[in-house]
C-alpha positions as CSV (number, residue, x, y, z in Angstrom):
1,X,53.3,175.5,48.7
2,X,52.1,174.9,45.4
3,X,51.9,171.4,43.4
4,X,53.6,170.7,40.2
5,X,52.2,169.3,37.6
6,X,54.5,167.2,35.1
7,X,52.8,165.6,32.2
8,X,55.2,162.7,31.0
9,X,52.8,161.4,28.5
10,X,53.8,157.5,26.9
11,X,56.4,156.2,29.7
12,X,58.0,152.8,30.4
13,X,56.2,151.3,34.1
14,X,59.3,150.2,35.5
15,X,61.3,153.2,34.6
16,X,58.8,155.9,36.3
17,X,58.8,153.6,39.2
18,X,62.5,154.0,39.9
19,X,61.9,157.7,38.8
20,X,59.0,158.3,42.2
21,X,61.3,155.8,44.7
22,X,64.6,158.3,43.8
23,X,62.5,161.5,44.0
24,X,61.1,160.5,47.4
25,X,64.2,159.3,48.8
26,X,65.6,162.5,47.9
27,X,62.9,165.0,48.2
28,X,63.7,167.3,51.5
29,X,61.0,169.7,53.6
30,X,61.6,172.1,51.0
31,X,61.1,169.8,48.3
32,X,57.8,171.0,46.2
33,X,54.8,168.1,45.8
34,X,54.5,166.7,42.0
35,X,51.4,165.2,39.9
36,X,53.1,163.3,37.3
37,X,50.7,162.5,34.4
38,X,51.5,159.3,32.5
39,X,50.3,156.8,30.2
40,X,52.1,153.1,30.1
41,X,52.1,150.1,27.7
42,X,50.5,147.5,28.8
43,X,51.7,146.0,32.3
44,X,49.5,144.7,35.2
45,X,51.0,145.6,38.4
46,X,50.8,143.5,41.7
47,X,50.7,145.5,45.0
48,X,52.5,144.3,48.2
49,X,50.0,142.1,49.5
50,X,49.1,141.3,46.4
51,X,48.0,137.2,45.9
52,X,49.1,135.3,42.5
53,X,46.0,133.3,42.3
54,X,44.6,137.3,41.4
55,X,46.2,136.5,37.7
56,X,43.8,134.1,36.3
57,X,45.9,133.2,33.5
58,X,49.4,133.8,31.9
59,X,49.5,136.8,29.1
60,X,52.3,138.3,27.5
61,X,51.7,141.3,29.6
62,X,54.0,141.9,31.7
63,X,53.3,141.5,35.3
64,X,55.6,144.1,37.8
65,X,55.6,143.8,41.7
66,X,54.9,147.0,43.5
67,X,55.1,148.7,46.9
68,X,51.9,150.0,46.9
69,X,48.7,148.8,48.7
70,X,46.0,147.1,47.1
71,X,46.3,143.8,44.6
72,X,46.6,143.5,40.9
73,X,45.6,145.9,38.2
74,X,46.2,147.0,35.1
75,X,47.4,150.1,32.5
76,X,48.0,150.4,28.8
77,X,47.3,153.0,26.3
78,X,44.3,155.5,27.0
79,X,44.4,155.6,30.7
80,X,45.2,158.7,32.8
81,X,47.8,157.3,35.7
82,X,48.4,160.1,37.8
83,X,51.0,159.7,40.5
84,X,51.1,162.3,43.5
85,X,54.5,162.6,45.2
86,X,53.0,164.8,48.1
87,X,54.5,165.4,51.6
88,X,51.5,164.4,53.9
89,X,52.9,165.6,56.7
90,X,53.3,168.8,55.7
91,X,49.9,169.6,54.2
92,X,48.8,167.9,57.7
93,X,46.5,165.5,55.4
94,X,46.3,161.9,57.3
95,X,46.5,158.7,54.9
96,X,42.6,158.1,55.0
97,X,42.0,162.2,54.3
98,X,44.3,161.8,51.2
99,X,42.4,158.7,49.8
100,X,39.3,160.5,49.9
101,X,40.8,163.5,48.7
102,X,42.0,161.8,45.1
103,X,38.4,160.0,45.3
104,X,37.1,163.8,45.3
105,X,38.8,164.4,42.6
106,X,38.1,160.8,40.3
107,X,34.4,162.3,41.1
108,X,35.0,165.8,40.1
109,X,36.3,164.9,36.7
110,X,33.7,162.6,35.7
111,X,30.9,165.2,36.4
112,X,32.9,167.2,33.9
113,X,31.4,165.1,31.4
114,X,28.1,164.7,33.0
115,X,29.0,160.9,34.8
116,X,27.8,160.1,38.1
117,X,31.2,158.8,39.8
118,X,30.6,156.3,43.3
119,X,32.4,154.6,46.1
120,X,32.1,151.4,47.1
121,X,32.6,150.9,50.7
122,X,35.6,148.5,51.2
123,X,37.3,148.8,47.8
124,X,38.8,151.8,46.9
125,X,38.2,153.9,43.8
126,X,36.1,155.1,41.6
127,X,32.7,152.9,40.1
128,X,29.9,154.1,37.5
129,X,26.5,152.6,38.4
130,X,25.5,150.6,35.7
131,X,21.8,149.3,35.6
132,X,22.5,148.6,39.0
133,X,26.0,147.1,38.6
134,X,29.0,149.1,39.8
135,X,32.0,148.8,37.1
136,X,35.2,150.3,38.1
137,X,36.5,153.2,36.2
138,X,39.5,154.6,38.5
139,X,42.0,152.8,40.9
140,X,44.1,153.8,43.8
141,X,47.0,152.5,45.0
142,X,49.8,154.8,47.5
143,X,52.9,153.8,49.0
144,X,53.6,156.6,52.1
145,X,57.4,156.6,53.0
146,X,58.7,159.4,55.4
147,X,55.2,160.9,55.6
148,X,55.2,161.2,52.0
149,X,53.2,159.5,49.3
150,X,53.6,157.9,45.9
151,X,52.0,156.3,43.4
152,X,48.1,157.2,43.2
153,X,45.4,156.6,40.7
154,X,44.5,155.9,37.2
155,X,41.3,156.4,35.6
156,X,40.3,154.5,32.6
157,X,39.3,156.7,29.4
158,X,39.5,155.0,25.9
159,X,41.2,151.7,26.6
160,X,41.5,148.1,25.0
161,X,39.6,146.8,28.5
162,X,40.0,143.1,27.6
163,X,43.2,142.9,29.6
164,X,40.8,143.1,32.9
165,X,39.7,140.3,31.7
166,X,42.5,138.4,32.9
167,X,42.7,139.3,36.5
168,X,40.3,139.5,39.6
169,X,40.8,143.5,39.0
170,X,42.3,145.0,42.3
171,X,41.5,141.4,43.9
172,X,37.8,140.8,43.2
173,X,35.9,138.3,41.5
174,X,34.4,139.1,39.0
175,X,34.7,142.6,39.3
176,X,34.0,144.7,36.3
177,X,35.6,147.4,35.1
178,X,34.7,150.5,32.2
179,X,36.2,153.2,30.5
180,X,34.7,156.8,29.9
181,X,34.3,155.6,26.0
182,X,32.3,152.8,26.6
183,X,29.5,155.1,28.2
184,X,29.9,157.9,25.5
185,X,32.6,160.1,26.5
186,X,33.9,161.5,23.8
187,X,37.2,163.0,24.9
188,X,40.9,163.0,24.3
189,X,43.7,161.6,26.7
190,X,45.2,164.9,27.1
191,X,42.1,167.1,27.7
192,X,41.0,164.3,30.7
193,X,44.6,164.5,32.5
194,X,44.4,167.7,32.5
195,X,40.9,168.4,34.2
196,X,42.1,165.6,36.9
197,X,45.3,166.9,37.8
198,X,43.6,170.4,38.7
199,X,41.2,168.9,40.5
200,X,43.6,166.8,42.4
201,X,45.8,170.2,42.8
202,X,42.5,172.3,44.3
203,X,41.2,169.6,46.7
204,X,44.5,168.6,48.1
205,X,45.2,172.3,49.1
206,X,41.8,171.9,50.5
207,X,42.6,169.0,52.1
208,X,44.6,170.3,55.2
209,X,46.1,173.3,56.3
210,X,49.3,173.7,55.2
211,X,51.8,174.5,58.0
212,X,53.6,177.7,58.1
């Protein structure tokens, strides 16, 4: 079964949150797996067991509780979120298979533009190596209800990156994070979705065996 591929571009946080919880409440076997592509104002966004203390200090940002896994974060303009609404089950794709799956494809897009993406064993998503410090550039975050998955990962391309400065980002001290500008990547918001959500689309199909 093929994936679509919706690119919302600027959309409120709260608003496309509702939008994933209705279309995975509603979503049947025959329902087709989506890739929504969205950018957000600036929110930071707490997962379930997500620990205040995580929020060094108070900002106007708005801070938004969440169902997904993982600890605090944050979006604004000139990140790629990109939320996968994919029935697990039926692509026959086990939670930890998925993860690395969308970290497969986190990697696959940077080498586009000649960066050298890395895990980090024990904290999801994506790092650059940076004179021997990793700095995060992508975070991952699912919810799995019914066998099926949402939320999923942004990756951080021409951003205002001070707003990480405000939080122990995805609930680490002094973790650092970076954006694809910052180490010379010239490219446009649209042009990076684009190149993540088809390699998201070709290693999830490669990802399990789809049942028949």
């Amino acid at each position: 079964m093929d994936i679509l591929i919706r690119t919302l571009g600027r959309a409120d946080y709260l608003a496309t949150l509702q939008s994933m919880r209705d279309f995975t409440d509603a979503r049947t076997a025959n329902t087709p797996d989506e890739i929504w592509l969205v950018e957000h104002e600036p929110v930071f966004t707490q997962g379930q067991a997500g620990k205040p203390e995580h929020l060094l200090k108070s900002t106007p940002i708005p801070v938004v509780k969440t169902e997904r896994g993982g600890q605090i974060t944050y979006h604004g303009p000139g990140q790629v979120v990109a939320y996968l609404l994919v029935d697990l089950k039926r692509r026959n794709l086990k939670v930890r298979e998925f993860v690395r799956a969308i970290e497969d494809a986190v990697i696959a897009t940077l080498a586009a533009y000649n960066l050298a993406g890395e895990r980090k064993p024990g904290a999801p998503g994506i790092y650059l190596d940076l004179d021997g410090e990793k700095q995060k550039i992508a975070a991952l975050g699912l919810k799995i209800r019914n066998h099926c998955s949402y939320h999923g990962v942004s990756l951080n391309v021409n951003m205002d990156l001070s707003p990480f400065d405000h939080i122990n980002a995805c609930g680490y001290p002094g973790l650092k994070t970076i954006d694809m500008k910052t180490v010379g990547v010239k490219a446009t918001w649209n042009d990076v979705a684009s190149r993540l959500a088809t390699a998201l689309v070709n290693i999830i199909k490669l990802g399990g065996m789809e049942s028949k």
